[in-house]
NUKE-342487 format. One line per field, with one value per residue (C-alpha): z, x, y; residue in one letter; residue number from 1. Coordinates in nm, 2 decimals. Each point is the difference from the previous one (the first is absolute). Layout:
N
pz: [Z, ...]
px: [X, ...]
py: [Y, ...]
mido: [A, ...]
nuba: [NUM, ...]
REM end
This chain:
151
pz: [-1.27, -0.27, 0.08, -0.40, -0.12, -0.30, -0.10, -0.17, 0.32, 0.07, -0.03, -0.37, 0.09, 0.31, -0.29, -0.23, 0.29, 0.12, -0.37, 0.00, 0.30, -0.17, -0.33, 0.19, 0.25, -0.32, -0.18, 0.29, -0.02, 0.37, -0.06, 0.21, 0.00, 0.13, 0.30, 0.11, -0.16, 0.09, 0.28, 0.15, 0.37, 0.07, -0.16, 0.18, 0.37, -0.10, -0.01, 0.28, 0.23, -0.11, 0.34, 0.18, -0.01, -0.25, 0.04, -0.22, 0.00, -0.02, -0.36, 0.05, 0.23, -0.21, 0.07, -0.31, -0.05, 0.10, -0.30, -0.27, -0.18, 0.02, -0.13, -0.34, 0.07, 0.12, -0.11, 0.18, -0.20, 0.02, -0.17, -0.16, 0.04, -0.21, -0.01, 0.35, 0.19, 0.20, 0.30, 0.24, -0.19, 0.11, -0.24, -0.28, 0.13, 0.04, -0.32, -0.10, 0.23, -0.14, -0.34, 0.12, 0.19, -0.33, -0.23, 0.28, 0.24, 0.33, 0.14, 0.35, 0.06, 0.10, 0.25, 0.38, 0.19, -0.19, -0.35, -0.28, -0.20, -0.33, 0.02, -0.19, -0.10, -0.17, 0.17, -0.07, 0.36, 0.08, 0.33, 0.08, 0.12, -0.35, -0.15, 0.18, -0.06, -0.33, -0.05, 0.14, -0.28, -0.34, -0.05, 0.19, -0.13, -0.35, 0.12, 0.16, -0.29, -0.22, 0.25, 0.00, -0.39, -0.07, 0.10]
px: [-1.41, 0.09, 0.35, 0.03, 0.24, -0.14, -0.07, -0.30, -0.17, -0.03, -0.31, 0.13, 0.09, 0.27, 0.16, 0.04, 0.17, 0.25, 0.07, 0.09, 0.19, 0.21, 0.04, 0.13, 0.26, 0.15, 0.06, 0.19, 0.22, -0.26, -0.11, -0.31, -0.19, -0.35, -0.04, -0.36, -0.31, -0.36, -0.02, -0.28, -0.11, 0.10, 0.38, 0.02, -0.08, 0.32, 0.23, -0.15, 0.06, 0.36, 0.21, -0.33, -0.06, 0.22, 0.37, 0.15, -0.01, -0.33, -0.06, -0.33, -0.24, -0.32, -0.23, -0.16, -0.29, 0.22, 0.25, -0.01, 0.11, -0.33, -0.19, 0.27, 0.13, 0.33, 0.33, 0.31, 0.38, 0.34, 0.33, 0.21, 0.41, 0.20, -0.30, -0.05, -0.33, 0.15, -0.20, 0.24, 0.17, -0.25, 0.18, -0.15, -0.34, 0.00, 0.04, -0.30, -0.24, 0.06, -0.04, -0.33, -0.16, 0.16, -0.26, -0.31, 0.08, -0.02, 0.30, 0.02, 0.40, -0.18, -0.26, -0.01, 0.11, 0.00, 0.22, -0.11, 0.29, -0.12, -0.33, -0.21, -0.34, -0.24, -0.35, -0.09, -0.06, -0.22, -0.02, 0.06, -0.37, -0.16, 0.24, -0.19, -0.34, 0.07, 0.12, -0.31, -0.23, 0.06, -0.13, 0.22, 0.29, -0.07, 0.01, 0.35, 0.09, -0.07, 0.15, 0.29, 0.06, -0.11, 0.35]
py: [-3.10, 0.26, 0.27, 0.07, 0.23, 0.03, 0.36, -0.10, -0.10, 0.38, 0.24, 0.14, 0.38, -0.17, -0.25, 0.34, 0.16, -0.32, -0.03, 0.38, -0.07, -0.28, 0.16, 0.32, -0.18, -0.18, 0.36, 0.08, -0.35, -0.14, -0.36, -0.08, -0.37, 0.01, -0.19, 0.02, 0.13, -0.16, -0.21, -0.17, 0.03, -0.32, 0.05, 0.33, -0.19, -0.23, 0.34, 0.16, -0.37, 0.06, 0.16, -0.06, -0.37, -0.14, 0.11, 0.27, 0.38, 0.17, 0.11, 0.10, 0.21, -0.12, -0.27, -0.13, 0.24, 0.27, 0.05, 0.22, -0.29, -0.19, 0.25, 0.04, 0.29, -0.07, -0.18, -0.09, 0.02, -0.04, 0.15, -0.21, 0.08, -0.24, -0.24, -0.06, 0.18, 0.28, 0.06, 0.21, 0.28, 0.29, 0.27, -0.22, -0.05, 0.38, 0.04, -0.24, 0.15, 0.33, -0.14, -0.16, 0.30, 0.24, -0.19, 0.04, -0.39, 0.00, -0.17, -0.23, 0.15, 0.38, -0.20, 0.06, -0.26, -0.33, 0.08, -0.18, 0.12, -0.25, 0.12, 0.20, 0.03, 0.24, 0.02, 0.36, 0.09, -0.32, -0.10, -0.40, 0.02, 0.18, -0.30, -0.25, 0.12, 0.03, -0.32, -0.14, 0.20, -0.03, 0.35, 0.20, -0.27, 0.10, 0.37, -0.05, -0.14, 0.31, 0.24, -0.20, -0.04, 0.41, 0.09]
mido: [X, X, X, X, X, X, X, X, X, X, X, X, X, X, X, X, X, X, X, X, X, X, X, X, X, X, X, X, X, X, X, X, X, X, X, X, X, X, X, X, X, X, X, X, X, X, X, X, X, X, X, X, X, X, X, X, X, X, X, X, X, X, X, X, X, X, X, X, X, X, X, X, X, X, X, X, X, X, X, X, X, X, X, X, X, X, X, X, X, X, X, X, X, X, X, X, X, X, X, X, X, X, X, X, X, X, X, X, X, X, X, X, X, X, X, X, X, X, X, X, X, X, X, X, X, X, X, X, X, X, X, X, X, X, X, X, X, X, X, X, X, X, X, X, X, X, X, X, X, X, X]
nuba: [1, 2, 3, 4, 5, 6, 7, 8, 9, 10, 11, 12, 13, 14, 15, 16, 17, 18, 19, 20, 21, 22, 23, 24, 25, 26, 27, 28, 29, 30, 31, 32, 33, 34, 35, 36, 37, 38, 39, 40, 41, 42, 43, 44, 45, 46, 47, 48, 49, 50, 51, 52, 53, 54, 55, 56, 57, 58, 59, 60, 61, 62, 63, 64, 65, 66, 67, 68, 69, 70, 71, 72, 73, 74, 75, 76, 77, 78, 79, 80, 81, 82, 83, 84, 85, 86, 87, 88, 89, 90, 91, 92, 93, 94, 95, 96, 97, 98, 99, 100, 101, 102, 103, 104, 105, 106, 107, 108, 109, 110, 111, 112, 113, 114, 115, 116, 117, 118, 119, 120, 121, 122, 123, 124, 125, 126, 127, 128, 129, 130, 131, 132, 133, 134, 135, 136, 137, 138, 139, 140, 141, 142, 143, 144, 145, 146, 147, 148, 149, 150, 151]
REM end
């Protein structure tokens, strides 16, 4: 099972942008980790069981297949306030989803119905479905790819 928070797990134009992301928060004195970037199919089933068949709150309305994050187009963080994660002060994560949709990321916290508020991704309109096609043919892959990274 792979749930890597690694950056460089990301299709290269989505690191640039969660970099950007980071670099910009710290300027304005916000310390985000990165909590999530690529998972597998198999890691995303684990969070979606979680509030459904294993106990816990629902984190996730994804199935594995069904994430932007299996494709490498998404990533998943958390502010930092006096070195612990933050996860409920909503003025703050206002503040980072402006930041992320300012420099061109979608962000979860502006969904319909289920928020994502540490989410954002970058799939340049892509549907889940082109994402799966294309993940399934190396051409259009390498063509997502260079969409992605001409930004």
């Amino acid at each position: 099972m792979t749930n890597s928070r690694d950056l460089n797990d990301l299709l290269p134009a989505v690191r640039l942008k969660a970099e950007e992301l980071l670099s910009k928060a710290k300027e304005l004195g916000i310390d985000l980790i990165v909590t999530s970037t690529y998972r597998d199919k198999e890691s995303q089933d684990e969070l979606y069981a979680i509030g459904r068949t294993k106990p816990g709150k629902r984190v996730t309305n994804a199935r594995g297949g069904y994430s932007f994050h299996n494709y490498r187009v998404a990533f998943d963080v958390v502010p930092l306030v006096a070195g612990k994660a933050s996860w409920d002060d909503m003025a703050l994560w206002q503040r980072i989803g402006i930041l992320g949709e300012e420099i061109g990321l979608e962000w979860g916290g502006n969904w319909r119905g289920f928020k994502d508020i540490p989410h954002f991704q970058l799939t340049m309109g892509k549907s889940l479905n082109e994402l799966q096609d294309e993940q399934d043919d190396p051409q259009l892959r390498l063509k997502l790819d260079y969409t992605l990274g001409a930004l």
